[in-house]
N, C-alpha and C positions, 0 to 999 in steps of 0.2 A: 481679373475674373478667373476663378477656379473650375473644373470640371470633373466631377465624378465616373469613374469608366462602369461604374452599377450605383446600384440606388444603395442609399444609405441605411446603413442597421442600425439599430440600438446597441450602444455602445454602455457598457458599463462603465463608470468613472473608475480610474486609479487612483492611489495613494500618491498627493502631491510629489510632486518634482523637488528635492532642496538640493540648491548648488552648494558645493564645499569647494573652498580655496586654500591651495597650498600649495608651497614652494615649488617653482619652476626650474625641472631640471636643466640645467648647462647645455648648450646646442653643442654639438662636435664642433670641431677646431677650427673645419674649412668654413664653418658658419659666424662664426664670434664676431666676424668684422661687418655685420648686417646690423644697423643699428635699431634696427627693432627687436632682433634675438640679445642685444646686450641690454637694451631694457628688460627685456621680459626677463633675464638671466639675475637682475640685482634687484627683483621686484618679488616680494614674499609677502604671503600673506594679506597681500592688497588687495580689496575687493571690486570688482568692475565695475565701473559706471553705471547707474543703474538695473543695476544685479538686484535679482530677485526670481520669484519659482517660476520654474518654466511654464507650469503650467497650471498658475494661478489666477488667470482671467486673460481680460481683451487686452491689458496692457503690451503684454508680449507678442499675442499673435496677430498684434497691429505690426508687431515690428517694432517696439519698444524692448530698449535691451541691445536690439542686434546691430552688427556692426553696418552701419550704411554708407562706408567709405566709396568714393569712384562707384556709388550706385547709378550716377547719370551715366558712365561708361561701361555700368552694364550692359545695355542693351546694342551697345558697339559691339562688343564682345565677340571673337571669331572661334565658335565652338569646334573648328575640325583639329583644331590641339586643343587638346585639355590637360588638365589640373587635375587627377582624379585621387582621392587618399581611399585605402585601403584599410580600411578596421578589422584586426582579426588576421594577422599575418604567418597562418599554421602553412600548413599542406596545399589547400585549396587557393588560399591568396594568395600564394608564392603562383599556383600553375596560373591565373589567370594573370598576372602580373606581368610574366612572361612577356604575353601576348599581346597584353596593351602596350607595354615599353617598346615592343619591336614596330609596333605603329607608329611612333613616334610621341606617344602621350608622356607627358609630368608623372611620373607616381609616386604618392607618399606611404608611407605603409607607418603602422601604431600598431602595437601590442603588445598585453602584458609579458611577453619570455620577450627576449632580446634575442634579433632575427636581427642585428644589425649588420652580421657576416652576407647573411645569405639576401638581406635585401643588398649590398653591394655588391654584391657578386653580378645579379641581376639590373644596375643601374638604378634602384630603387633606392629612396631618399628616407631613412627610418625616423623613427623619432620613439622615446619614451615617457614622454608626458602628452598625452589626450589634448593640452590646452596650446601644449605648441604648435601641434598638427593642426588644430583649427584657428590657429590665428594665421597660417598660409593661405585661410580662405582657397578653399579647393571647390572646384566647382561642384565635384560629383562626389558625395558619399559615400562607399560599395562597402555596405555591410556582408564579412564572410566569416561572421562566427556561426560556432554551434546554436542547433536551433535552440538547446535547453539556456544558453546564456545569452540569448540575444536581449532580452528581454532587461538584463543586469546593465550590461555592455550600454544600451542605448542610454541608459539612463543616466549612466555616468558621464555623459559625453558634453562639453561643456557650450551648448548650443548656443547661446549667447554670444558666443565667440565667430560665430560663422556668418559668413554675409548672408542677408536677408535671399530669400527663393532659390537657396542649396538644395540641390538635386539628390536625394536621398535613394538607392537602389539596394538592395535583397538578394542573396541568390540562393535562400535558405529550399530544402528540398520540400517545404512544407508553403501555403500562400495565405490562406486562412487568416493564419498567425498572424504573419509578420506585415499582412495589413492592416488589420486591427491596428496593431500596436503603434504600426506609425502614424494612423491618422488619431489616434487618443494623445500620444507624448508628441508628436511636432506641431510645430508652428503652423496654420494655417497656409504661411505663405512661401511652405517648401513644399515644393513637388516630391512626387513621389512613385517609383517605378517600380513594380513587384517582379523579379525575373527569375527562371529555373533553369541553367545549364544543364542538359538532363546525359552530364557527359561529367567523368571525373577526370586527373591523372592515369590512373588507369587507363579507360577507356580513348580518352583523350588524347592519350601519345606520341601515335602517329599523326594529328592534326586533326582540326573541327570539320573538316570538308563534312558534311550531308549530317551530322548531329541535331541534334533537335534544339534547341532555344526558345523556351516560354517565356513570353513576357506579357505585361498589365500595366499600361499607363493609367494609374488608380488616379492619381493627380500631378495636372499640369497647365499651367498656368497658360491666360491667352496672349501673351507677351509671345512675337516670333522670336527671339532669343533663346527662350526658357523652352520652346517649342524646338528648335533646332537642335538644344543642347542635348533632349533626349534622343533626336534620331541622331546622333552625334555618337553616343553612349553606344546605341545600339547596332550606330555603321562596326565597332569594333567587331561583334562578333558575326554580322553580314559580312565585311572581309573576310575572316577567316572562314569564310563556308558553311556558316550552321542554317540550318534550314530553321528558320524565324516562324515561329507560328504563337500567333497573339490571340490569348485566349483569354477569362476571366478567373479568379481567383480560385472562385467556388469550383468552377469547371475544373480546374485542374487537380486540385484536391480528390474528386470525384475520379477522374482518370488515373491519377498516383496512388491511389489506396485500391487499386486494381491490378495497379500492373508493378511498380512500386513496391510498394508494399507487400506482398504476396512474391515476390523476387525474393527481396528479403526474409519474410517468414519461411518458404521453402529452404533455402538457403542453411536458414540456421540450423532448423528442421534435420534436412542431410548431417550437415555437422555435426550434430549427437548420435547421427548412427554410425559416426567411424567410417564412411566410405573409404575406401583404400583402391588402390591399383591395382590392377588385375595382368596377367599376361594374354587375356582375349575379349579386352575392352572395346565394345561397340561405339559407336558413335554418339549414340544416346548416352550413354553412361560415361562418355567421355564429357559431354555438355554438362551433368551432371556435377562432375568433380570442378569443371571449370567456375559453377556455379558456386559452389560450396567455396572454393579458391576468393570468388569477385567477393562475396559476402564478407569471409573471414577478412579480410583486408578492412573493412568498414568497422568504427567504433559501436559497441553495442549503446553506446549513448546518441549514436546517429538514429541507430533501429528502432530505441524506444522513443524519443524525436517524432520518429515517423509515424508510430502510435500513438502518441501520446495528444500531438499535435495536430492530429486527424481525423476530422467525427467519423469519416467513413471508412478507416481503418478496423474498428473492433465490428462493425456489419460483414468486413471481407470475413475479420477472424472467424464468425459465428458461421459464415457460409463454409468456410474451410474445415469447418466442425462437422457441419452438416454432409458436406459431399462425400468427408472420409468417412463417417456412418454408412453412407449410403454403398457407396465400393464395398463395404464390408459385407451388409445385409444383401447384395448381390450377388457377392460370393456365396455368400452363406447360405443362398434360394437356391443357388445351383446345384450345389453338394448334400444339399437335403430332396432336393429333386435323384440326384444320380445313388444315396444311400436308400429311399424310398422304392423304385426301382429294382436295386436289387435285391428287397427283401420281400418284393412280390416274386421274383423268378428264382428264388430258393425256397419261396413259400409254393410256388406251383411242379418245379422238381423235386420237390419231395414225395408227392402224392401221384406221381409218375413212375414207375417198373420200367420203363421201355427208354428213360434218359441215360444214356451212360454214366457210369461213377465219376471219370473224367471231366464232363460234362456240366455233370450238377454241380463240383468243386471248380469249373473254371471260374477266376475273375478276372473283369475286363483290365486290358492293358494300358488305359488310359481316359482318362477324363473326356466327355465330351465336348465340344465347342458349343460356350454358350448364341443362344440366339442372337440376332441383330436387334436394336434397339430395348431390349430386356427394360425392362421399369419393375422395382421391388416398391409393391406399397410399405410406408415406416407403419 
């Protein structure tokens, strides 16, 4: 039995799922003598046992298609070690990888560049074919691509191949999305966990102590296994210290295109004005530069991501429109108040004899301080 963590939307249909089969690249060396990888190794273009679209009816997401080996020992299963593969093995899947292998968890890592240096480095098991990574039947999914390619990525992934109720998890900086999408392209009977490390490399560094960690158990099966296996997932980043706060999807979209996003827009913002160093740099202005620094570090393919992907992003942009008018026409009330002013006390020195010449040519030496709470009607 399934559980929705919010009530269900209307979901537009996708364009069918078609699997493509083709040649399975060669395990590394220290693998060759596994006799499932030397099959899979001399098997081309073979189509899988009842292979068919992923998501072309009840056939599949009965569980037809998937692999149901040692499914009775699934629910044996002892989830404080895991099996976890990593799709999307850049920048970010390397940092959290890190942190799960020092726990002691399996990791597999797949991606298109070959990270096969830096996943050994790290103890990390790579692979470059998609179909070999999931024929290790991993328990836990953790998609860590771009938000602009997740959508590509998922599709390609040869689901069929994975044991039936895989734990599917996100840690895309967007929730909206990449809910949608997994409850449209997966199987009914894979859970699924929406999370947002709201911490990069960068930030991240020095360690996750008191960082923030979003998550949304969107779907989760009533099996206690399947049920452990998430707080399993999520003890990794409870050890490390992140302060856990479980919100909903929408909710956080909502919060991220406020605080998020508008980081970002500022950010880039600075960036086109050349900020530069100074020799009597405040503090403020020193946050500033740091700012313009954390941004420029991020892909602008992240920042349009962040837009693009977010209803409530172009509402912040239109308020960021609005409030910069508004500072402006502030200014602009005040300086028209202070030119107004002096062209009544030049206009009343003049029809005066008894003002000094000095006098009448003084101007003041400085602007006045505007009032407290000032409001310019637009």
């Amino acid at each position: 039995m399934l559980s929705l963590s919010t009530s269900a939307t209307n979901l537009h249909p996708l364009p069918p799922l078609h699997h493509h089969h083709h040649c399975f690249v060669s395990p590394p060396p220290s693998l060759r003598s596994s006799p499932r990888h030397l099959r899979h190794s001399l098997r081309c273009s073979a189509p899988v046992n009842g292979s068919r679209n992923l998501n072309s009816g009840a056939g599949v997401f009965a569980g037809e298609g998937f692999d149901s080996s040692s499914e009775n020992d699934e629910k044996k299963t002892n989830y404080k070690i895991m099996k976890i593969a990593i799709v999307g093995f850049g920048n970010f899947g390397q940092f959290l990888a890190k942190e799960i292998v020092k726990q002691g968890h399996t990791v597999l890592a797949y991606s298109r560049s070959d990270y096969s240096r830096a996943a050994g480095e790290i103890g990390v098991q790579f692979f470059s074919d998609a179909d070999d990574l999931c024929e290790e039947h991993p328990e836990v999914i953790l998609l860590c691509t771009s938000i602009l390619s997740t959508e590509k990525v998922l599709r390609g992934l040869p689901l069929s191949r994975l044991r039936r109720s895989t734990l599917f998890v996100d840690v895309l900086s967007v929730k909206e999305f990449p809910r949608s999408l997994f409850l449209q392209l997966l199987p009914q009977d894979f859970d699924i966990l929406c999370t947002h490390p709201m911490f990069g490399p960068d930030s991240g560094k020095a360690g996750w102590g008191g960082l923030p960690f979003v998550f949304d158990k969107v779907r989760v099966g009533s099996d206690p296994a399947r049920v452990t296996r998430v707080e399993a997932f999520l003890d990794v980043f409870r050890a490390a210290g992140c302060r856990m706060v479980e919100m909903s999807c929408a909710e956080h979209d909502r919060h991220a295109a406020g605080s998020q996003f508008i980081t970002h827009m500022m950010g880039r913002v600075l960036e086109k004005l050349g900020l530069e160093n100074t020799p009597i740099n405040t503090k403020g202005y020193e946050s500033l530069l740091n700012l313009v620094d954390n941004t420029a570090r991020d892909s602008f393919e992240l920042f349009y991501g962040l837009f693009l992907y977010n209803k409530n992003a172009m509402e912040q942009l239109e308020r960021m429109d609005w409030a910069f008018e508004m500072v402006k026409k502030q200014l602009s009330g005040h300086l028209h108040g202070l030119v107004r002013k002096q062209l009544m006390l030049d206009t009343n020195s003049s029809g005066n004899d008894d003002v000094y010449v000095g006098e009448r040519n003084a101007k003041p030496m400085m602007l006045p301080s505007p009032t407290p709470h000032t409001q310019i009607v637009p």
